[in-house]
C-alpha positions as CSV (number, residue, x, y, z in Angstrom):
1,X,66.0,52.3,132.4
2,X,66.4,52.2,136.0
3,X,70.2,51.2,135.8
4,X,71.0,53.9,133.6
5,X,69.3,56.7,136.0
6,X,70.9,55.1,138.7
7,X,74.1,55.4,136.5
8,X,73.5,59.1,135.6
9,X,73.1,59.9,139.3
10,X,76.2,58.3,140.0
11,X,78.2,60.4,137.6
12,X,76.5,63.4,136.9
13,X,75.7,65.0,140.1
14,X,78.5,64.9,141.9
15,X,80.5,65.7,139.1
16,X,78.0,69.0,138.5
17,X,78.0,69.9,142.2
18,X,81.9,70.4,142.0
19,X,82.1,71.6,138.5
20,X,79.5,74.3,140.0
21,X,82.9,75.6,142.9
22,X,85.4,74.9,140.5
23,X,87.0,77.5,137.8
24,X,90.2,77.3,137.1
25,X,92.4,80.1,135.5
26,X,92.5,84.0,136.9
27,X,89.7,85.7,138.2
28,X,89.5,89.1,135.7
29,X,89.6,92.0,137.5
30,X,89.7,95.5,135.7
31,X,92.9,97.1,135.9
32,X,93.5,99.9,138.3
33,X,94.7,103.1,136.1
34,X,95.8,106.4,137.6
35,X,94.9,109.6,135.8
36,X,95.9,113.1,136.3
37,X,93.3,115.2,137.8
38,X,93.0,117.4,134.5
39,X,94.6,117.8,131.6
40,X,98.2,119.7,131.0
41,X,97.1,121.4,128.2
42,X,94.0,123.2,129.5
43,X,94.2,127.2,129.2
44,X,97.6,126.6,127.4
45,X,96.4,129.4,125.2
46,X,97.0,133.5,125.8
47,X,93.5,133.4,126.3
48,X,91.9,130.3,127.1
49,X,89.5,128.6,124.8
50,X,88.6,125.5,126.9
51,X,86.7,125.9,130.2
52,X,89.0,124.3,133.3
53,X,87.7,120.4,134.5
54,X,85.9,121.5,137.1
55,X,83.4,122.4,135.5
56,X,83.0,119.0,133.6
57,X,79.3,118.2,134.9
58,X,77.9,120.3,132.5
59,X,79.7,118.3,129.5
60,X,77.8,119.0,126.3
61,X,76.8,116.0,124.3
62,X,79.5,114.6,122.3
63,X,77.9,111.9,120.5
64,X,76.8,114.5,117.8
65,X,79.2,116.8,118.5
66,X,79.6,117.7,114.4
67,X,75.8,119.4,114.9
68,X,78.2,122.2,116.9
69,X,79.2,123.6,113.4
70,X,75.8,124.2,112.0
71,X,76.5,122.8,108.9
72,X,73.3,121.1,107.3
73,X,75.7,120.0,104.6
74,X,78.1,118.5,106.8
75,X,75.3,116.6,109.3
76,X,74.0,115.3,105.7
77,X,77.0,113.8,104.6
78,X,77.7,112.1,108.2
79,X,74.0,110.4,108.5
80,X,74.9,109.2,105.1
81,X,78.5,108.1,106.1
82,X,77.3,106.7,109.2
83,X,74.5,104.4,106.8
84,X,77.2,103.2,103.7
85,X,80.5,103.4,104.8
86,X,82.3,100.2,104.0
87,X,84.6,100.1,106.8
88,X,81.2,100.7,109.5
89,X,79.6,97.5,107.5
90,X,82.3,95.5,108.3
91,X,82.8,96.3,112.2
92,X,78.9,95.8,112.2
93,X,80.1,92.1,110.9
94,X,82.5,91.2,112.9
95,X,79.9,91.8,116.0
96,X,78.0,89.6,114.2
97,X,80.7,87.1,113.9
98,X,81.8,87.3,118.1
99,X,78.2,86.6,119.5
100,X,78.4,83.4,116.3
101,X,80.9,82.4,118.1
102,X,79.5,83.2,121.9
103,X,77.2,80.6,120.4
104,X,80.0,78.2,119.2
105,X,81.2,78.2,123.4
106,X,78.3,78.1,124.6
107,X,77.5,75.0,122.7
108,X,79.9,72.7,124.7
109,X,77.5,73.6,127.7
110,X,75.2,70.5,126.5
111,X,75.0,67.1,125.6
112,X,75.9,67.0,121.2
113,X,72.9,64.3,120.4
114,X,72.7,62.7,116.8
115,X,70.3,60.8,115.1
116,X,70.4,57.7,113.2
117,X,68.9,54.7,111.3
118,X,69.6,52.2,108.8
119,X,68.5,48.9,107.1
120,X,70.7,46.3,105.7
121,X,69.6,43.2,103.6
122,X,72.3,40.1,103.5
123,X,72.3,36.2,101.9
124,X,74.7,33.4,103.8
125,X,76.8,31.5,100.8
126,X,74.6,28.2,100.2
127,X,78.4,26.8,100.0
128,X,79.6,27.2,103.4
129,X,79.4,24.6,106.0
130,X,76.6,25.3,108.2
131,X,79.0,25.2,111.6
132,X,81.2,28.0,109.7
133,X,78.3,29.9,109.2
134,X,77.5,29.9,113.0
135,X,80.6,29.9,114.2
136,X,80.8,33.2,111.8
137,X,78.0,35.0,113.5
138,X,76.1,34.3,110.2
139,X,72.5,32.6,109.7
140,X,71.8,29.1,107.9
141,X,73.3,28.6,104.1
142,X,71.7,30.6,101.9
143,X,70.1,32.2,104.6
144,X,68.7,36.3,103.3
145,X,68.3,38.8,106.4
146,X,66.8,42.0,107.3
147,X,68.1,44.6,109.6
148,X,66.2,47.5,110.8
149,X,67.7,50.5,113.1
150,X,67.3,53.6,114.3
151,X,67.9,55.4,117.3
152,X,69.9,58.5,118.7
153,X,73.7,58.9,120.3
154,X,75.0,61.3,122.4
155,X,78.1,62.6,124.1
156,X,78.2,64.8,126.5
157,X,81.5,66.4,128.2
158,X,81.0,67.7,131.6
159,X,82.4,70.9,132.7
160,X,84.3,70.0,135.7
161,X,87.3,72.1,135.8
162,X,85.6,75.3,134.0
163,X,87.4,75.2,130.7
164,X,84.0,76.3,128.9
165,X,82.8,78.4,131.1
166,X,86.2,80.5,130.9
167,X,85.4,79.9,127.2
168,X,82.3,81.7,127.1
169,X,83.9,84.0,129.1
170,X,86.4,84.8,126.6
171,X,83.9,85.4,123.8
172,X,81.6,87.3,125.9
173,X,84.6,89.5,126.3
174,X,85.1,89.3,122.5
175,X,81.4,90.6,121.9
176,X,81.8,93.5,123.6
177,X,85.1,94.1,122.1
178,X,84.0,94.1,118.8
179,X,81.0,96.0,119.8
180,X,83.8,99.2,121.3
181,X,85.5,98.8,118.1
182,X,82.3,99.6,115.7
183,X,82.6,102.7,118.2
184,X,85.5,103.2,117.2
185,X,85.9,102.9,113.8
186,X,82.6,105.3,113.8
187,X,84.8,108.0,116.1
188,X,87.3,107.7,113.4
189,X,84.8,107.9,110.3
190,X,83.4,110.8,111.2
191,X,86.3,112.5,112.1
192,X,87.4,111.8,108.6
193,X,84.7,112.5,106.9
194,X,84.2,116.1,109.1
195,X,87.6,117.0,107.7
196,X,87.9,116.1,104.6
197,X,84.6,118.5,104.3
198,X,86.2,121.0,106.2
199,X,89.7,120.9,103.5
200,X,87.1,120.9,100.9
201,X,85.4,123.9,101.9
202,X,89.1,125.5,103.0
203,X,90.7,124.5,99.1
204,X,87.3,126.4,97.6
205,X,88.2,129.2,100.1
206,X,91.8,129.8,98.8
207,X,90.6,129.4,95.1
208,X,88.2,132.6,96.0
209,X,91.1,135.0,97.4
210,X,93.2,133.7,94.7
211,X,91.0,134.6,91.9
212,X,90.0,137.5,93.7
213,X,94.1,138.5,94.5
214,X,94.4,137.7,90.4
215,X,91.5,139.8,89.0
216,X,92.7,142.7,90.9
217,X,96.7,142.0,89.8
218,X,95.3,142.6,86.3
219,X,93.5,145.6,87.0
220,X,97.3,146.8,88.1
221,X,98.5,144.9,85.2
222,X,96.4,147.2,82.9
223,X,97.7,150.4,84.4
224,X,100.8,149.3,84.5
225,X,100.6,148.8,80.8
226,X,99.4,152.3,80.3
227,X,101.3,153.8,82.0
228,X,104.8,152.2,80.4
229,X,102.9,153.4,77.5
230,X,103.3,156.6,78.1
231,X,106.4,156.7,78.8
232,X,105.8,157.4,82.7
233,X,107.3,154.1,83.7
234,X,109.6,151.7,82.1
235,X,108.5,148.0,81.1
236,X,110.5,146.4,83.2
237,X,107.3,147.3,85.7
238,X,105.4,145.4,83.2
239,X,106.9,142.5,82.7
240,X,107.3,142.2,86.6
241,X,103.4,142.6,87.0
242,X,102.7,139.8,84.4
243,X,105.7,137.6,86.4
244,X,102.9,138.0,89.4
245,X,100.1,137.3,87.4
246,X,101.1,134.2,86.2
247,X,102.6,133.0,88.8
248,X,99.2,133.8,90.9
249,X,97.2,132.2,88.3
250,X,99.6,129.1,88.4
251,X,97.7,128.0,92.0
252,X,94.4,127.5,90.8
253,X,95.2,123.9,89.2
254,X,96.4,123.5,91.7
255,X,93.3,123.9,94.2
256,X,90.7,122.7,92.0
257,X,92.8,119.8,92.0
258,X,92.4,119.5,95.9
259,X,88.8,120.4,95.5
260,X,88.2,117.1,93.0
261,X,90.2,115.2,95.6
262,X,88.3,115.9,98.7
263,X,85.0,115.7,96.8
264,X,86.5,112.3,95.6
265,X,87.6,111.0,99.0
266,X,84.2,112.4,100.5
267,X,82.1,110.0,97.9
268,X,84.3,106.4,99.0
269,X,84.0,107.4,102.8
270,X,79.8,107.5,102.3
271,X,80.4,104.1,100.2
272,X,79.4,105.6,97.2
273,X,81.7,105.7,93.8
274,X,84.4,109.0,93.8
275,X,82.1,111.4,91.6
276,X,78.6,110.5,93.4
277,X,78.9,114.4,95.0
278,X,80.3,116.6,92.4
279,X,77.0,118.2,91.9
280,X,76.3,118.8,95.3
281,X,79.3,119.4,96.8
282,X,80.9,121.6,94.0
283,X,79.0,124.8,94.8
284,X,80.9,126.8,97.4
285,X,80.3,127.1,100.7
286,X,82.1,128.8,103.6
287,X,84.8,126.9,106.2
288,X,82.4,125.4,109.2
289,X,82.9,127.6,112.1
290,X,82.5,125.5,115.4
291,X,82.3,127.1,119.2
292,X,85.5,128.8,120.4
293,X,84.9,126.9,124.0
294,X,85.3,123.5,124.3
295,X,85.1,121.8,127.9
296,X,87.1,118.9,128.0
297,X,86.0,117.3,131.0
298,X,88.0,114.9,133.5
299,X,90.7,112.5,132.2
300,X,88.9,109.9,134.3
301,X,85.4,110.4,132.1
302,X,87.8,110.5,129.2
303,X,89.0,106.6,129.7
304,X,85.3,105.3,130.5
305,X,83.9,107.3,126.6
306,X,86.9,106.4,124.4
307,X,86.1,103.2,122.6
308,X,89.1,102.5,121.9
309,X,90.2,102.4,125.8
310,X,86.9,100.6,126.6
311,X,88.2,97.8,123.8
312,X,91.3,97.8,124.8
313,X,89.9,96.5,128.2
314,X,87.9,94.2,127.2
315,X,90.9,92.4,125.1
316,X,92.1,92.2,128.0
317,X,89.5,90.6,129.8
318,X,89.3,88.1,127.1
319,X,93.1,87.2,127.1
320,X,92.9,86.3,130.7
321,X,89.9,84.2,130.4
322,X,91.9,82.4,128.0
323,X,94.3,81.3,130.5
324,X,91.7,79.6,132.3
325,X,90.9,77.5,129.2
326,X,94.2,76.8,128.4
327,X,95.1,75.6,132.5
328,X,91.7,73.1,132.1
329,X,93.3,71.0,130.1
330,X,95.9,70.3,133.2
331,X,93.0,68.1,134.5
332,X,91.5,65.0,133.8
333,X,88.0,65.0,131.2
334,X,84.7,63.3,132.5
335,X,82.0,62.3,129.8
336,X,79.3,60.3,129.6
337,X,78.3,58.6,126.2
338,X,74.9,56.6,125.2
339,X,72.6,55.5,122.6
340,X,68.7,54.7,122.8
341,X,67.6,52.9,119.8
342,X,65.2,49.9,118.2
343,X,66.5,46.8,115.9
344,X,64.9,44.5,114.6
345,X,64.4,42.1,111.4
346,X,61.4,43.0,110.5
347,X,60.3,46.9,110.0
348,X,56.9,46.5,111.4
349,X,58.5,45.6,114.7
350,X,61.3,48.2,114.8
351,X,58.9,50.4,117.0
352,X,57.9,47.5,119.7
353,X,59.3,47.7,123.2
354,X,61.1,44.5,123.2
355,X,63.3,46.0,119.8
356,X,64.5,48.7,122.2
357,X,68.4,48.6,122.4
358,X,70.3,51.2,124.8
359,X,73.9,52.0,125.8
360,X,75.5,53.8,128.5
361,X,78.9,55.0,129.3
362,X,80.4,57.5,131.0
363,X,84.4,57.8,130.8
364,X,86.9,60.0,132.1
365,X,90.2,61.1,129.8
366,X,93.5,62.5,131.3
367,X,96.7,63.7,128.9
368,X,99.3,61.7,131.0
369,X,101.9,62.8,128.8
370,X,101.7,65.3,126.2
371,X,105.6,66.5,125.8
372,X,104.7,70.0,127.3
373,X,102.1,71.0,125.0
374,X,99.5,71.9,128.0
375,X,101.8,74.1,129.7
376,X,103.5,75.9,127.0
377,X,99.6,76.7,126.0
378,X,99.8,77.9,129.3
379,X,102.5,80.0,128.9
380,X,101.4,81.1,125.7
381,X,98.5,82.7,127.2
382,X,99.8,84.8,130.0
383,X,102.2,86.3,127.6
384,X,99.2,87.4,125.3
385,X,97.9,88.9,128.9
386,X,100.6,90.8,129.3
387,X,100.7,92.1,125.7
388,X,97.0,92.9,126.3
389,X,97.7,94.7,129.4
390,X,100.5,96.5,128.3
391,X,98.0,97.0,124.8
392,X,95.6,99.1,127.6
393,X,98.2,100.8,129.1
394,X,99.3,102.3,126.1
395,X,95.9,102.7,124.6
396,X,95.1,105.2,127.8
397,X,98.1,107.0,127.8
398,X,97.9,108.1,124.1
399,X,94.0,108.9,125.1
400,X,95.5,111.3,127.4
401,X,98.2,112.6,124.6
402,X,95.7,112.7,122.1
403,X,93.2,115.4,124.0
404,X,96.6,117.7,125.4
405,X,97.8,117.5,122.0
406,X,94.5,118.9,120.4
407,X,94.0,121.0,123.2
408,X,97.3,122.6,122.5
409,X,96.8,123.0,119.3
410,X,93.2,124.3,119.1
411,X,94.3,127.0,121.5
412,X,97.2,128.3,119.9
413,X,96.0,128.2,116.3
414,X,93.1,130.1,117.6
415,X,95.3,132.8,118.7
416,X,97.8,132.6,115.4
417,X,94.6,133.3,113.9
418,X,93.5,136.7,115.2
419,X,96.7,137.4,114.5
420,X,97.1,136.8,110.9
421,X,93.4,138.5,110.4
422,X,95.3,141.4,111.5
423,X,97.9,141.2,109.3
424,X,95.6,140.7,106.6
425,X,94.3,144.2,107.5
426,X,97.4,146.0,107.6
427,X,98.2,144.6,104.0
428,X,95.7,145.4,102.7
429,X,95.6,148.8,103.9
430,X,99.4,148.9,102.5
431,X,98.4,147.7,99.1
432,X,95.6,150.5,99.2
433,X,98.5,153.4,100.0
434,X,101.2,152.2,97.7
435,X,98.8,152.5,94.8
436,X,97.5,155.7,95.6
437,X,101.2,156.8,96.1
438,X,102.1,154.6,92.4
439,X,99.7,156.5,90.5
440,X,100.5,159.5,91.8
441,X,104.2,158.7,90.8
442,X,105.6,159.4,94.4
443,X,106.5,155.5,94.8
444,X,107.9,152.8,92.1
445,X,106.1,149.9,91.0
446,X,108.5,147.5,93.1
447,X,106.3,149.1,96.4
448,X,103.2,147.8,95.0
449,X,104.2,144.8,93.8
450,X,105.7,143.9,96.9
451,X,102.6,144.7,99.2
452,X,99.8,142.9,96.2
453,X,102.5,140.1,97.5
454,X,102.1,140.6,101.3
455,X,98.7,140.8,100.7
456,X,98.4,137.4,98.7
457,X,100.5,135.7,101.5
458,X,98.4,136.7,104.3
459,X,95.7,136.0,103.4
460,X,96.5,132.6,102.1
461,X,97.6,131.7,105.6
462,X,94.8,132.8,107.6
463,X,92.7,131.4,105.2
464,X,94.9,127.9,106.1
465,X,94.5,128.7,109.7
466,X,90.5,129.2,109.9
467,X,90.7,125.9,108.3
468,X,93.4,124.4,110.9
469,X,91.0,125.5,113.6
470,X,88.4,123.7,112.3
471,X,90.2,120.5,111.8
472,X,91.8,120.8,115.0
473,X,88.4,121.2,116.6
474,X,87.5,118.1,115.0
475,X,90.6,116.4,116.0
476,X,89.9,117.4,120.0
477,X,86.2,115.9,119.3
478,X,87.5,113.0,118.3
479,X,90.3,112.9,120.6
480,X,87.4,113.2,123.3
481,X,85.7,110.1,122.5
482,X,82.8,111.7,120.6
483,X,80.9,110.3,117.4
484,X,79.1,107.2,118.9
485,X,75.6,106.5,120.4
C-alpha cells in the first residue's frame, strides 16, 4: 500500500496543481451591446399614450401585466394556461433534461469505480502429460480447481488541460438557457392566450351590432313594405331593403364561426380538448379595456427582462465554452487505472489479508495523428460562436423593433379609434334624419339605405379597432418582456 501512495503522489498532485492554472479555450465574456437611449417610437401618437423613458423608475409590474385589464375571466384562463399548457410542460422538461446533463459533465470530475467478483470451477484432462500441464499454466492430470474473486476497478481521467471543466461550463450555460426559454415560451403563451380572449370577446362584439344593425333593417324593411303597399313608394325600395337584409344577416355564420374558433383555440392553449369552454366562455362579455398609458421603460432594462435576449446570451456563453472542450483534446490525456481485490481457491479465505491482490497504473494518451479531426472540431466550434453571437445580435435588435413597432401601433390605433367613435355618431345621427325625412316623403329610400349602410360600416370598424387596441396592447406587453416570474 505504500508503493501505491507513493505512486498516487507522484502522479496526482502535480498533475492537479497544474490542472488547477490551466483552462484552455476562451474566457466568456458577455458581449458589449449599444442601445439607444429610448425608444423611436415613444409619443409617436397625436397625443401620446406612453409616458417618455425618463420616467422608467417607476415601471409598473409586468410579470402580471394581463391583471391591467381587469378581466377575472381573462386572469382565470391564464392561471389555468400557465398550469396545462402542453408547450409550458415541455420547456419545464427540457430544464429538467440540461441540469441531467450538468450531471452527465460533471461526472467526469471523479474517478468511474466498478465492482466485481467471480468463481470458476475447472478439471486438468487425466490424458495430458503432466509437463504439458505445467508447462500450460494448468494443475496435475485430472486436477479440479476453485477460483474465488472479487474486488473493485477504477479509472480515473484527470483534468489537466480543462476539457471538463469547460464542459460543465457549457451545460451550466445550457441550464440557464433552457431555464430563459420556459420564460419565454410563457411570454409567448400568455400573449396568445390574452388575444385569442380578446378576438373572442371582439367576434361576440360584432355579432351584437350586427344583429342589432339587422333587427332594426327589418323594422325599415316592414315600412318599407307598407308603404310600397300603398302605393307611396315603388317596390323597387323593397326589394333593395331585403338585398340589405340578407346580405346583413349573411355575417353572422360567419362570426359565430370565429366565436367557436377562438373558444376552440382557447381550450388546446389551457391543454384541455377544443370544447372544454363552450359553457363558460359562450356567454358574452365585453372587449377587455386595458390602461391608455403604458411606460415603456429604457431599452437597456428591456435587454436584461426579455427572455429571449437573456437566452440568446446564454447560447452564447455555452458555444464558447465548447471551444474550450473541443481545443483539450490538442493535449496529451493523463489517467491513472487500478484494481483492489482478493483471490483465492478456497471461499473461506477470499477475505484474508494474504488473498489481497492490487493494481496500479497510471498512463498518459496523446492523438499523434488524427488526419485533422481535432482541429476541424476546433473550427467547428468557433463558427457555432459566431452563429451564436450573431443569434444575440439579432435577437436584441428585433427586441428593440418589436417594442417601436407596438408602440407605434398602440398609439395610432388609439387615435384611429376616437376617430371612428365619431363617425359612428355622425351616422347614426344621419340614419336618424334620413328616416324622419323618408317617412315624411321629402327624401327616397336610396338616402336611408345608404346611411343604415354607413352606419353598419362604422361601426363594424371601430368595433375592430377597440379590439386592435387591445391586442396591440398585449402585443407591446409582450414585446416588453412581461408574462414571467
Amino acid at each position: 500500500m505504500r508503493k501505491i501512495n507513493a505512486v498516487l503522489t507522484a502522479v496526482v498532485v502535480p498533475a492537479a496543481l497544474f490542472a488547477a492554472s490551466c483552462t484552455v479555450g476562451p474566457d466568456y465574456k458577455p458581449p458589449q451591446t449599444k442601445s439607444p437611449a429610448q425608444f423611436s417610437e415613444i409619443g409617436s401618437a397625436t397625443r401620446p399614450t406612453t409616458q417618455p423613458a425618463e420616467t422608467s423608475q417607476a415601471l409598473p409590474d409586468y410579470r402580471r401585466w394581463w391583471t391591467a385589464f381587469g378581466d377575472n375571466r381573462l386572469n382565470s384562463l391564464i392561471d389555468r394556461a400557465v398550469k396545462g399548457n402542453p408547450d409550458l410542460i415541455a420547456a419545464e422538461a427540457r430544464i429538467r433534461e440540461a441540469r441531467a446533463n450538468r450531471g452527465v459533465a460533471a461526472s467526469a470530475y471523479y474517478p468511474q469505480v466498478n465492482a466485481n467478483g467471480s468463481y470458476s470451477h475447472s478439471r486438468q484432462s487425466s490424458n495430458q502429460p503432466a509437463a504439458a500441464a505445467f508447462g500450460g499454466g494448468g494443475g496435475f492430470p485430472g486436477q479440479e480447481t476453485d477460483m474465488w474473486q472479487a474486488g473493485f476497478d477504477a479509472s480515473w481521467e484527470i483534468d489537466v488541460f480543462g476539457g471538463t471543466r469547460r464542459a460543465v461550463e457549457a451545460a451550466d450555460a445550457s441550464i440557464q438557457a433552457a431555464i430563459e426559454d420556459r420564460r419565454d415560451v410563457q411570454v409567448s403563451l400568455l400573449a396568445e392566450v390574452a388575444i385569442n380572449y380578446v378576438q373572442l370577446r371582439g367576434a361576440q362584439y360584432d355579432l351584437v351590432i350586427v344583429r342589432h344593425n339587422l333587427q332594426s333593417q327589418e323594422q325599415t324593411l316592414a315600412l318599407t313594405r307598407r308603404k310600397a303597399e300603398g302605393g307611396l313608394i315603388p317596390y323597387l325600395d323593397v326589394a333593395q331593403q331585403e338585398a340589405q337584409v340578407a346580405t346583413t344577416a349573411s355575417q353572422i355564420p360567419a362570426l359565430e364561426t370565429q366565436i367557436r374558433q377562438a373558444i376552440h383555440r382557447l381550450g388546446i392553449l389551457l391543454g384541455q380538448d377544443p370544447g372544454a369552454l363552450s359553457e363558460e366562455l359562450t356567454p358574452e362579455a365585453p372587449i377587455p379595456v386595458g390602461p391608455s398609458s403604458v411606460p415603456p421603460g429604457l431599452p437597456s432594462e428591456l435587454l436584461r427582462r426579455r427572455p429571449d435576449v437573456r437566452r440568446a446570451e446564454r447560447q452564447l456563453a455555452a458555444a464558447t465554452a465548447q471551444i474550450g472542450v473541443a481545443t483539450a483534446d490538442l493535449f496529451p490525456k493523463f489517467s491513472i487505472t487500478g484494481a483492489l481485490g482478493t483471490q483465492a481457491a478456497n471461499f473461506r479465505q477470499l477475505f484474508d489479508y494474504s488473498s489481497r491482490t492490487y493494481s496500479i497504473a497510471p498512463g498518459v494518451t496523446w492523438d499523434i495523428f488524427d488526419a485533422g479531426r481535432v482541429k476541424s472540431n476546433i473550427d467547428v466550434q468557433n463558427a457555432r460562436q459566431v452563429q451564436a453571437l450573431a443569434a444575440y445580435v439579432k435577437t436584441v435588435l428585433q427586441s428593440l423593433q418589436d417594442v417601436d413597432d407596438a408602440l407605434v401601433a398602440y398609439n395610432r390605433e388609439q387615435v384611429r379609434l376616437q376617430s371612428l367613435r365619431q363617425a359612428v355618431q355622425a351616422n347614426e345621427r344621419a340614419v336618424e334624419l334620413s328616416m324622419e325625412l323618408f317617412e315624411k316623403g321629402s327624401k327616397d329610400f336610396l338616402s336611408v339605405l345608404d346611411a343604415q349602410r354607413n352606419l353598419f360600416a362604422a361601426q363594424d370598424a371601430m368595433a375592430r379597432s377597440e379590439q386592435q387596441v387591445a391586442a396591440d396592447l398585449i402585443a407591446l406587453y409582450k414585446a416588453l418582456g412581461g408574462g414571467w416570474e
